[in-house]
C-alpha positions, 0 to 999 in steps of 0.5 A: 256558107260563102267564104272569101279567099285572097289569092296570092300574088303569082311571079308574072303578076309583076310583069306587064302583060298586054293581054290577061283572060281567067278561067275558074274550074273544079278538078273534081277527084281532088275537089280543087278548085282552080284559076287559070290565068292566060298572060300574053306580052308584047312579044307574043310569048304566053305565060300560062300560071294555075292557082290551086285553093286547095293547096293555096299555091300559084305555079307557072306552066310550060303550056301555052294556047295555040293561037296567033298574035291577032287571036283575041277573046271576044267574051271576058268570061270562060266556062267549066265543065267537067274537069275543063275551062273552055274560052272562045276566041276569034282568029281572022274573024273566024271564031273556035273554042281554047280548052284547058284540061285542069288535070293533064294541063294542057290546052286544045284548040277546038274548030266549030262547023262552018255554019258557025263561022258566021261574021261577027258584028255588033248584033251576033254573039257567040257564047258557050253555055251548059246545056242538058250536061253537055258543052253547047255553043250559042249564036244569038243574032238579030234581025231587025227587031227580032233577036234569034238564038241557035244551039 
């Protein structure tokens, strides 16, 4: 059965953001699903607001993403595992992975292997996936007419 929820509008919502990113996730032991919603303004300040549908309410939280200005999510999507929503974000053309802890509700800044720290083009992708239960990043690349994918 699908249902269809509209969500209420949280106090930032009014403020002009030049940068908005969302993640959705299940905080499992109260079976609530959440949204997360990263904000950042022109002055480099981060708001960060959670919105619970189990309890129908939007907060604003002191936490914030440890990333500079430049940073930017390449990928408009985020992913959710376990009780975590994970985005990845490049820095100087060196990607790595935000999560966000929906219990703790607080943010890690999690760096990939240097064989991951490939330069990005319009052929390379770089994406987090679910694979065999665990938390997996995927490089697709191309080669001439050849695309390749490493886990």
């Amino acid at each position: 059965m699908r249902r269809y929820k509209q969500l209420l509008d949280c106090p930032t919502l009014q403020k002009k953001a030049n940068f908005v990113t969302l993640g959705f996730g299940l905080y499992d032991p109260k079976n609530d699903h959440k949204v997360v919603r990263i904000l950042r303004f022109v002055r480099g300040s981060f708001v960060v607001e959670i919105y619970s549908l189990k309890v129908d309410d939007c907060r604003t939280i002191i936490a914030a993403p440890s990333i500079s200005q430049v940073a930017r999510f390449p990928e408009p999507k985020s992913l959710s595992l376990n009780g975590v929503v994970y985005w990845v974000v490049m820095e100087s053309c060196s990607p790595f992975i935000v999560s966000f802890h929906l219990e703790r509700e607080e943010f890690r800044k999690i760096v990939l292997l240097d064989g991951l720290s490939i330069t990005f083009s319009k052929f390379n992708l770089l994406t987090t996936e679910v694979f065999e239960g665990y938390l997996s990043v995927l490089v697709t690349r191309k080669y001439g007419n050849t695309r390749y994918c490493d886990i």
